[in-house]
VEXLO-256838 format. One record per residue (C-alpha): residue number from 1; residue in one letter; x, y, z. Coordinates in Angstrom, 1 decimal, decimal comma. Layout:
N
ATOM_NUM_A_X_Y_Z
...
END
This chain:
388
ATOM_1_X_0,0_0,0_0,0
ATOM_2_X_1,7_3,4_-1,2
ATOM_3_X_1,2_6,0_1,5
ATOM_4_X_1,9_9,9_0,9
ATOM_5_X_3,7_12,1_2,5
ATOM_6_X_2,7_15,5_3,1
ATOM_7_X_4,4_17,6_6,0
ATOM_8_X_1,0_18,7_7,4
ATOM_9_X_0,1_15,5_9,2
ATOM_10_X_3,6_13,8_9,1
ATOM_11_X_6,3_16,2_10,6
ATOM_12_X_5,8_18,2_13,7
ATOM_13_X_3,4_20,9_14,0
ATOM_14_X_6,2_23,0_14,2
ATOM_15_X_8,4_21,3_12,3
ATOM_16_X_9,6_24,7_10,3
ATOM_17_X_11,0_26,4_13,7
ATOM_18_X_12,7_22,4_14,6
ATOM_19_X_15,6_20,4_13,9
ATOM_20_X_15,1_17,1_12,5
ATOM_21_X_17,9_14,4_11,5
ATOM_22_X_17,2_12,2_9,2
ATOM_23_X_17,8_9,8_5,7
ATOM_24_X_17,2_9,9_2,7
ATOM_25_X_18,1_7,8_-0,8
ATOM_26_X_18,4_9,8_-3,7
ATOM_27_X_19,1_6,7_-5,5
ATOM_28_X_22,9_6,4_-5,2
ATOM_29_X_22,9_5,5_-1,1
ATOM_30_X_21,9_6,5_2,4
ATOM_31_X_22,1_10,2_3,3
ATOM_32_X_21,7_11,8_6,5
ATOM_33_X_20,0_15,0_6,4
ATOM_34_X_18,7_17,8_8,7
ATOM_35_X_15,5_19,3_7,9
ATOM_36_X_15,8_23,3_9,1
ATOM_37_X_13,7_26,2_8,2
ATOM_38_X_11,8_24,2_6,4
ATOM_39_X_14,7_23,4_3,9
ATOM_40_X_16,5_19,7_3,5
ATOM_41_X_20,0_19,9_3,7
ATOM_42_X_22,6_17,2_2,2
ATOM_43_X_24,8_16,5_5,3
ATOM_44_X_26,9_13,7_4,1
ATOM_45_X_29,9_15,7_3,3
ATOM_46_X_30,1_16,2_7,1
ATOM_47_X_29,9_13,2_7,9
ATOM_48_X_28,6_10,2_6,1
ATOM_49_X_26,5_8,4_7,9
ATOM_50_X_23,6_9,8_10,7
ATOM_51_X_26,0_8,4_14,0
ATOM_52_X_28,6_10,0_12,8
ATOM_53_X_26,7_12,8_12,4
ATOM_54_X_26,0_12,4_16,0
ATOM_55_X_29,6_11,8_17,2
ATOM_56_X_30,8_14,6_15,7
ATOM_57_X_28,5_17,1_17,4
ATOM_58_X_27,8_19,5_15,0
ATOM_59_X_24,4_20,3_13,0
ATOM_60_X_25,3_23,0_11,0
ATOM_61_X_23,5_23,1_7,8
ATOM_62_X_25,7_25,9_6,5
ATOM_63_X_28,3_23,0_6,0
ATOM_64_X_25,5_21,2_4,1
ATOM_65_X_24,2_21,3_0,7
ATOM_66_X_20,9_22,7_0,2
ATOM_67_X_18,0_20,2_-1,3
ATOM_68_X_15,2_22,6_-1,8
ATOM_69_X_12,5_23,2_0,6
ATOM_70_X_10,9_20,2_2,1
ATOM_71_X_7,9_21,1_0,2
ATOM_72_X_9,2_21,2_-3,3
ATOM_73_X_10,1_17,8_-2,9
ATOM_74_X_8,9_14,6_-3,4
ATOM_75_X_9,3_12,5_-0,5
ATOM_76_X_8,5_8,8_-0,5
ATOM_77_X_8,7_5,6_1,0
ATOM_78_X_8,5_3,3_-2,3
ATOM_79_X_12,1_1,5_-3,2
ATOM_80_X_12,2_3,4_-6,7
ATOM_81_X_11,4_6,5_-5,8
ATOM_82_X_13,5_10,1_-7,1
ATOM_83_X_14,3_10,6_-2,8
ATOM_84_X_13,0_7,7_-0,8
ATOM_85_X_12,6_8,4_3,0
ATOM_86_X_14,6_5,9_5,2
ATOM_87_X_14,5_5,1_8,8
ATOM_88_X_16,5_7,7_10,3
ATOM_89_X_19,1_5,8_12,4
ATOM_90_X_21,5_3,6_10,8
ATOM_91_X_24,8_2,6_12,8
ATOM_92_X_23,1_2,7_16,4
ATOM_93_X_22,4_-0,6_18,4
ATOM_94_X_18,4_-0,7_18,7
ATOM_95_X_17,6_-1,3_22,2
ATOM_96_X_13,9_-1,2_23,8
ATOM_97_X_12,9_-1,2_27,4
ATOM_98_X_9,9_-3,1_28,4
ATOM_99_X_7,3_-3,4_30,7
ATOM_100_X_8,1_0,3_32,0
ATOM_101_X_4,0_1,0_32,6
ATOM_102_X_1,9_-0,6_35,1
ATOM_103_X_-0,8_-1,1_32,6
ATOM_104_X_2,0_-2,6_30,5
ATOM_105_X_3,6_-4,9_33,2
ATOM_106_X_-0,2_-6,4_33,8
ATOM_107_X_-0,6_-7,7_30,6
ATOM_108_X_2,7_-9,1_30,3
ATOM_109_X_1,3_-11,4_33,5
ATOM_110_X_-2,2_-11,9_31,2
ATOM_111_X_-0,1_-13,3_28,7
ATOM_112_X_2,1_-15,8_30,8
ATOM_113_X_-0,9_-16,7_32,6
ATOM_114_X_-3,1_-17,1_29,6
ATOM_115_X_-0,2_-18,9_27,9
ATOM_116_X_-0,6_-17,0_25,4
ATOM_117_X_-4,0_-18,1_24,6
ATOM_118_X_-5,9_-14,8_23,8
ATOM_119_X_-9,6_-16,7_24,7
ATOM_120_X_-8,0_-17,2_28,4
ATOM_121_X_-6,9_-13,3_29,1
ATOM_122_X_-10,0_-11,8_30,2
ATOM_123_X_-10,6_-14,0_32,8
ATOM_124_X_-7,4_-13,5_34,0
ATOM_125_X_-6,9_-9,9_33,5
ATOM_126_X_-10,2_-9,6_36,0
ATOM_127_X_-8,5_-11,9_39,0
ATOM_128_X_-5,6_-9,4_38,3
ATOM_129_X_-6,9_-6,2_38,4
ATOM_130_X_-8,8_-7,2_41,2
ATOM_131_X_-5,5_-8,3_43,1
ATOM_132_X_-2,8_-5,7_42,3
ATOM_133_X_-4,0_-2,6_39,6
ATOM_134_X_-3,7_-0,5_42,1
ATOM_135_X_-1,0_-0,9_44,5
ATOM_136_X_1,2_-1,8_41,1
ATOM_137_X_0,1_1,7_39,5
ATOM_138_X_1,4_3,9_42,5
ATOM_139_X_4,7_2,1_43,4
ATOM_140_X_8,0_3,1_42,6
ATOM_141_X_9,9_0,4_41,2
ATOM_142_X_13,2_-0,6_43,8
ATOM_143_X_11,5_0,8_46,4
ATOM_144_X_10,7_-0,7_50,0
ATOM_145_X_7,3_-0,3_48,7
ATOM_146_X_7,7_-2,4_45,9
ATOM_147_X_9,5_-5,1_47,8
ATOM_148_X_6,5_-5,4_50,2
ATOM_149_X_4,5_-6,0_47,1
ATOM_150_X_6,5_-8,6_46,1
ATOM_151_X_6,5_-10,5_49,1
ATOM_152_X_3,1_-10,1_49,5
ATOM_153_X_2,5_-11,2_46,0
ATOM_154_X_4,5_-14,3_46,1
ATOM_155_X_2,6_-15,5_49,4
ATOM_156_X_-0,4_-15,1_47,0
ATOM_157_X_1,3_-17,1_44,3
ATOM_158_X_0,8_-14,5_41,9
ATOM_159_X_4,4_-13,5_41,6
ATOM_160_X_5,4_-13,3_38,0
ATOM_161_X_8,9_-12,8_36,4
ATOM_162_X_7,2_-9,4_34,4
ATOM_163_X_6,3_-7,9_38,2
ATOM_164_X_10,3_-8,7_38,5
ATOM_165_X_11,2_-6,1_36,1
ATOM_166_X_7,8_-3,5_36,2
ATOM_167_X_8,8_-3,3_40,4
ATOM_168_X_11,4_-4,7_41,2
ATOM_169_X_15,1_-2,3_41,0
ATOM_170_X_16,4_-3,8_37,1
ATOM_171_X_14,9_-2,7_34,5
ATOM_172_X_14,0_-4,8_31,4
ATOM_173_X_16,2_-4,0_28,3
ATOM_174_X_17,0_-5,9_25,7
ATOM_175_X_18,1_-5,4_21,9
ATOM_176_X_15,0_-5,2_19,7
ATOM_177_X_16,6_-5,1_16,1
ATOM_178_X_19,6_-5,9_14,3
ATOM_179_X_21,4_-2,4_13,1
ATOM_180_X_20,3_-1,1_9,9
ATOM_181_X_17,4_-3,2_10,1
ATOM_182_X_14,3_-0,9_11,1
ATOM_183_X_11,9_-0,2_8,8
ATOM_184_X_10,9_4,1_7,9
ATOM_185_X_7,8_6,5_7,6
ATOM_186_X_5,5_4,6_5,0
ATOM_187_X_7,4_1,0_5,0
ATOM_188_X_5,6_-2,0_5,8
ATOM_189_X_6,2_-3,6_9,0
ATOM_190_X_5,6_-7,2_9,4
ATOM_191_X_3,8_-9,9_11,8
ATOM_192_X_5,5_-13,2_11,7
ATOM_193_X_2,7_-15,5_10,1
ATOM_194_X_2,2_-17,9_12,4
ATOM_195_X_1,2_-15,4_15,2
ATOM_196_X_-2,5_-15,2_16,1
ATOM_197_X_-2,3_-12,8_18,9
ATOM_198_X_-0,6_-9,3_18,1
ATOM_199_X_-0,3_-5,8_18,5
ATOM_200_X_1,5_-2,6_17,4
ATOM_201_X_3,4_-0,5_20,5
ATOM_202_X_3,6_3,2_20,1
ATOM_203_X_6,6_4,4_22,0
ATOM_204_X_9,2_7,4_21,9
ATOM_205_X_12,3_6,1_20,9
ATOM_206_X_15,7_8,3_22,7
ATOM_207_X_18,7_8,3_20,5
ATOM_208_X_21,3_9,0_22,4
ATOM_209_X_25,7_9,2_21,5
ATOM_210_X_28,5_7,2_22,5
ATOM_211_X_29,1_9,4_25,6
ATOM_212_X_25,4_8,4_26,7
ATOM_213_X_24,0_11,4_25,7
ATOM_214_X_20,3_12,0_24,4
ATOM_215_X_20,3_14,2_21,8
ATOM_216_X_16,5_13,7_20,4
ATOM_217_X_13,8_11,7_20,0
ATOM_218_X_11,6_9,7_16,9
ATOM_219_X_8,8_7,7_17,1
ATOM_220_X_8,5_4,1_17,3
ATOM_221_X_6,9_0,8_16,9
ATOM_222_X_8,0_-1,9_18,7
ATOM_223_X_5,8_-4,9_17,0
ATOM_224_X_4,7_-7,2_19,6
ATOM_225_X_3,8_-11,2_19,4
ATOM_226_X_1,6_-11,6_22,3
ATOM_227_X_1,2_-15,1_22,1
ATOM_228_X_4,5_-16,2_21,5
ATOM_229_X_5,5_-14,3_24,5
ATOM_230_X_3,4_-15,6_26,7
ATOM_231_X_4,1_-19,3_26,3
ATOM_232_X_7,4_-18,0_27,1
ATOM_233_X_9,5_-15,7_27,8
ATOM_234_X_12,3_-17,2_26,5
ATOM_235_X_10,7_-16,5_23,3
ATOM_236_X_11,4_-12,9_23,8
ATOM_237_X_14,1_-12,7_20,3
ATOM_238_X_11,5_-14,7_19,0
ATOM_239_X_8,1_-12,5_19,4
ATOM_240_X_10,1_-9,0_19,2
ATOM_241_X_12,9_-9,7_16,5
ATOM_242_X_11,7_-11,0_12,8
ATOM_243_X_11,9_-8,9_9,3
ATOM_244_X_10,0_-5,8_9,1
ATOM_245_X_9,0_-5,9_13,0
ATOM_246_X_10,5_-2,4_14,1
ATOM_247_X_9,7_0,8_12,5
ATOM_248_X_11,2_4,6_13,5
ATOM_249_X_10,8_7,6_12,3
ATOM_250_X_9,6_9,9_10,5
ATOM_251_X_12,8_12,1_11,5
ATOM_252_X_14,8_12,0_14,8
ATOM_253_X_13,9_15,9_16,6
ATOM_254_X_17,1_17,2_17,9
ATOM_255_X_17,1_18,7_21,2
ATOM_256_X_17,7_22,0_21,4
ATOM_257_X_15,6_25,3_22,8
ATOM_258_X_12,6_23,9_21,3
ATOM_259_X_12,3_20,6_22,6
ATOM_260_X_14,2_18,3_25,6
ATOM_261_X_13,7_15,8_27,6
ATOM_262_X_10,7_18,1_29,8
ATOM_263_X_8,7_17,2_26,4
ATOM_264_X_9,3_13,4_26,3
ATOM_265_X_8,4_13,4_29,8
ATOM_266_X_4,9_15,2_29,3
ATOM_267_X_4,4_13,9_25,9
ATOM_268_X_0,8_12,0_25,1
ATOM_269_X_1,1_9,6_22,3
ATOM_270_X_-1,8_8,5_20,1
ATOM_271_X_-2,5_5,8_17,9
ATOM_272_X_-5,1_4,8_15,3
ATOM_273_X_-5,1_1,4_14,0
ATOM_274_X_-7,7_1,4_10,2
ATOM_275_X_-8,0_-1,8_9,0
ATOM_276_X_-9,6_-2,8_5,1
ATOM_277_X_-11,9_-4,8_6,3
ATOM_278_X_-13,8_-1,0_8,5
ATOM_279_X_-12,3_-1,8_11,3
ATOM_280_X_-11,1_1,0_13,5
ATOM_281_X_-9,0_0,5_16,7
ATOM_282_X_-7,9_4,2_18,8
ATOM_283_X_-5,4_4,4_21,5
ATOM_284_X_-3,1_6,3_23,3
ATOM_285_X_0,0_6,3_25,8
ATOM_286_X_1,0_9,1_28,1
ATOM_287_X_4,5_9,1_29,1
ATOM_288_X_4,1_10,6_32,3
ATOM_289_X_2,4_7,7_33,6
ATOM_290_X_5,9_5,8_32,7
ATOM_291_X_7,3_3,7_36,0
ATOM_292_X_10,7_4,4_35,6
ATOM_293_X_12,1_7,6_34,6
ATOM_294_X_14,0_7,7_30,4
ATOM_295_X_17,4_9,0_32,0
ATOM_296_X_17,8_6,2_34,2
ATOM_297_X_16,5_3,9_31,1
ATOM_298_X_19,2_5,0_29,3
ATOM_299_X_21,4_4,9_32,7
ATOM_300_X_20,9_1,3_33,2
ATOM_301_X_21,1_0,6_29,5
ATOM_302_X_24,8_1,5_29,4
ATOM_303_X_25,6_1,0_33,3
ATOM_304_X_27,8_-2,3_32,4
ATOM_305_X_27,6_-2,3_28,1
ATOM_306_X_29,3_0,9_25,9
ATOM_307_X_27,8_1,6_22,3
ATOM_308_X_30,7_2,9_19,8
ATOM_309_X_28,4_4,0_17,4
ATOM_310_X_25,3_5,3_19,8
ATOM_311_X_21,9_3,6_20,6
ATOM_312_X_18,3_4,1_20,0
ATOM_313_X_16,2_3,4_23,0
ATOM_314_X_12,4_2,2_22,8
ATOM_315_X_11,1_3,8_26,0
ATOM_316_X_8,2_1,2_26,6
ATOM_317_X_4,3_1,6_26,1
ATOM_318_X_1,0_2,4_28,2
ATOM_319_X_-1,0_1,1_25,3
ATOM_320_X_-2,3_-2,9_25,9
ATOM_321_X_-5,5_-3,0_22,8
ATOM_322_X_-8,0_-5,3_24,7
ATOM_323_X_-11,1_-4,8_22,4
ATOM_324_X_-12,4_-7,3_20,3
ATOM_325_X_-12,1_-7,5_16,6
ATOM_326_X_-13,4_-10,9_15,8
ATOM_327_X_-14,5_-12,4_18,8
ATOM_328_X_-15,8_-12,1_21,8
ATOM_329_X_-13,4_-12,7_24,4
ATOM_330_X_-10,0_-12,5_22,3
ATOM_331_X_-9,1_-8,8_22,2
ATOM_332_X_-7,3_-7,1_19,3
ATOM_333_X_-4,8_-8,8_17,1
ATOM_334_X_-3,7_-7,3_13,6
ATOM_335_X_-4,4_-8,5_10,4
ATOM_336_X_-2,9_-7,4_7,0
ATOM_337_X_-3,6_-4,3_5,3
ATOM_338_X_-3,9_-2,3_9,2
ATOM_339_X_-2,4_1,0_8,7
ATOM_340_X_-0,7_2,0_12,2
ATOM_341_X_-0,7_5,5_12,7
ATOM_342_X_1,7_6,6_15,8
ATOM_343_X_1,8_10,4_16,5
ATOM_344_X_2,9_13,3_18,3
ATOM_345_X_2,4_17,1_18,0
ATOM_346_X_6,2_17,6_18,7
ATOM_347_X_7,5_14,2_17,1
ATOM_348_X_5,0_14,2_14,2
ATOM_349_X_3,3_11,0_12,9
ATOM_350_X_4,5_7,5_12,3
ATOM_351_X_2,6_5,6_10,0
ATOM_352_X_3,0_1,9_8,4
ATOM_353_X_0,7_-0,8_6,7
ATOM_354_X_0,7_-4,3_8,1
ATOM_355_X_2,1_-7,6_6,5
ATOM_356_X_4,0_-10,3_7,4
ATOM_357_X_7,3_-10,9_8,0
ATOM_358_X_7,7_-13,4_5,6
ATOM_359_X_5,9_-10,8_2,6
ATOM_360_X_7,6_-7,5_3,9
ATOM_361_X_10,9_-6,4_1,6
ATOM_362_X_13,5_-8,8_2,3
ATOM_363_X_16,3_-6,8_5,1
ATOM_364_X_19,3_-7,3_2,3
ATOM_365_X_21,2_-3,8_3,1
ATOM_366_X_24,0_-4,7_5,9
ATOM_367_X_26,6_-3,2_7,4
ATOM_368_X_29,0_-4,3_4,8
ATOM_369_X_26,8_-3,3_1,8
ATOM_370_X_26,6_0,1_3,7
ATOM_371_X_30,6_0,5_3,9
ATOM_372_X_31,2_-0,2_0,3
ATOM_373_X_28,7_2,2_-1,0
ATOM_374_X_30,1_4,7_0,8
ATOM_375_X_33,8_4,1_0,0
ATOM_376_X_32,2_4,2_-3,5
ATOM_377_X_31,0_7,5_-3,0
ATOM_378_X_34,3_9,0_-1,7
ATOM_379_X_32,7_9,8_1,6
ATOM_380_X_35,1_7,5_3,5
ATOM_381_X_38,7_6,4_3,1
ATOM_382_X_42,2_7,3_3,8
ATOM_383_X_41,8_10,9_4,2
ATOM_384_X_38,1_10,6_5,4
ATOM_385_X_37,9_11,2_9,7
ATOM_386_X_34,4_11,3_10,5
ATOM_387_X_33,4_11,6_13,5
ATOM_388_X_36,4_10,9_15,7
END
């Protein structure tokens, strides 16, 4: 399904006073560049790819070439197209952090109770609620709160390894996607084929340097397979990593005067879920109602583990879809041809139509592929120093 973009409804409402890092392909490679003043600037002979960008510290579009304003051009996610829109992270490790909201952590105990069986959860999501939604939505996780919870849990024999991480003093983070991997504004993002029970989680996405450094934000969907999760969570790579399953974008907003970290915290983050068969699903997530705060997220992330070339950070989701879309009983899964629509005033609007894994583009563009179109390109080599 070929989506257009149009800056109205896809970049920040005030996109034209912001500073947003991205890439695009104008059909020889990947190209980072910063949208300003409304105008696209060419930032590759800076540096040549968007972490080094980042490493080296400086957004200057006067040392830029000038694309036109974004307007003028013709933006697009489809593989041939004149400038195709890419995800706008390339060398960074994808991290996420999960179960980081109570409401979150809850149905992470639906699932391993339900074993994944999507008929079972709302019987157990009642005996739940009824035990813990409360005391689990007001404490702080490492806390001598929490730990009473826990013990008073386990005497219940309702202690679960997800309370573990939503209460308890680690948090959950793991590595969501392989680098260059995630999919852009427009792509298709995919649902392995086998999975009956599944949903889309809208999230803000930190991208911080080497030093541990945030430096913006992007949207983010961080595909979930409920009920591979749920039989196990050793299935975790399973349900969270396949082709297609991680989308970012549309463009990374640096920090600067106009947005920081204040904003993350406060942000409200909607989703709308059209499917071709009528069906409608609306959501949202509101990030101050986040367990654990995104700087110590990204502390722990890096406490014991350094990232050479920087990190994007999925900062976890309030959203958990529970109404039906088939039957009675079995809450939302997706089914192909959804459009996911993911927004923000001050991030703009992330949207992608469903497949599966196995029908999504093939991921074919590595690492290595990345380093010999460059060197082709003269934008590294001998007297190249990017970044250093």
């Amino acid at each position: 399904m070929e989506i257009a973009f149009a800056s109205a409804w896809v970049l920040p409402a005030d996109w034209e006073q912001a500073a947003l890092l991205g890439r695009i392909d104008q059909g020889d490679g990947p190209t980072p560049v910063i949208v300003r003043g409304g105008h696209v600037y060419d930032m590759s002979q800076v540096a040549p790819t968007v972490a080094d960008l980042i490493a080296g510290g400086s957004f200057d579009t006067s040392l830029g070439i000038d694309l036109g304003h974004l307007d003028d051009l013709e933006l697009s996610p489809l593989p041939d197209a004149a400038m195709r829109l890419l995800s706008p992270i390339d060398l960074q490790c994808v991290k996420a952090s999960g179960v980081t909201f109570a409401v979150s952590a809850l149905e992470r105990v639906i699932e391993e109770r339900a074993r994944g069986d999507a008929s079972a959860a709302a019987s157990v999501r009642t005996r739940l609620e009824e035990r813990v939604g409360g005391s689990i939505r007001s404490v702080v996780p490492g806390s001598p709160e929490a730990a009473a919870l826990k013990a008073a849990l386990i005497e219940d024999g309702m202690w679960s390894q997800y309370l573990e991480v939503a209460i308890g003093p680690d948090a959950e983070i793991f590595t969501k996607s392989p680098t260059l991997s995630t999919i852009g504004w427009g792509g298709e993002i995919g649902i392995r084929s086998d999975s009956t029970w599944n949903n889309p989680e809208p999230e803000v996405v930190l991208i911080v340097d080497r030093t541990g450094k945030t430096v913006g934000a992007a949207l983010g969907n961080d595909v979930n397979l409920r009920d591979f999760e749920g039989r196990s969570a050793l299935l975790l790579g399973k349900a969270k990593d396949n082709n297609a399953s991680c989308s970012i974008g549309p463009f990374i907003r640096l920090f600067d005067d106009t947005y920081g970290m204040d904003d993350i915290r406060a942000a409200q983050i909607a989703l709308t879920i059209e499917g071709v068969d009528g069906y409608r699903l609306e959501g949202s997530s509101s990030m101050d109602q986040i367990s654990r705060d995104p700087e110590d997220l990204v502390r722990q992330t890096m406490s014991e583990h350094q990232y050479p070339d920087g990190f994007a950070l999925f900062l976890g989701t309030l959203f958990a879809p529970t109404q039906d879309r088939d039957e009675p009983g079995r809450g939302f899964t997706h089914a192909v041809g959804d459009v996911v629509t993911i927004s923000n005033p001050k991030l703009g609007a992330l949207v992608n139509p469903v497949t599966t894994s196995k029908d999504a583009a093939p991921w074919n563009y590595g690492i290595s592929a990345l380093m010999r179109n460059l060197a082709g390109r003269g934008l590294i080599g001998p007297k190249k120093n990017h970044g250093a």
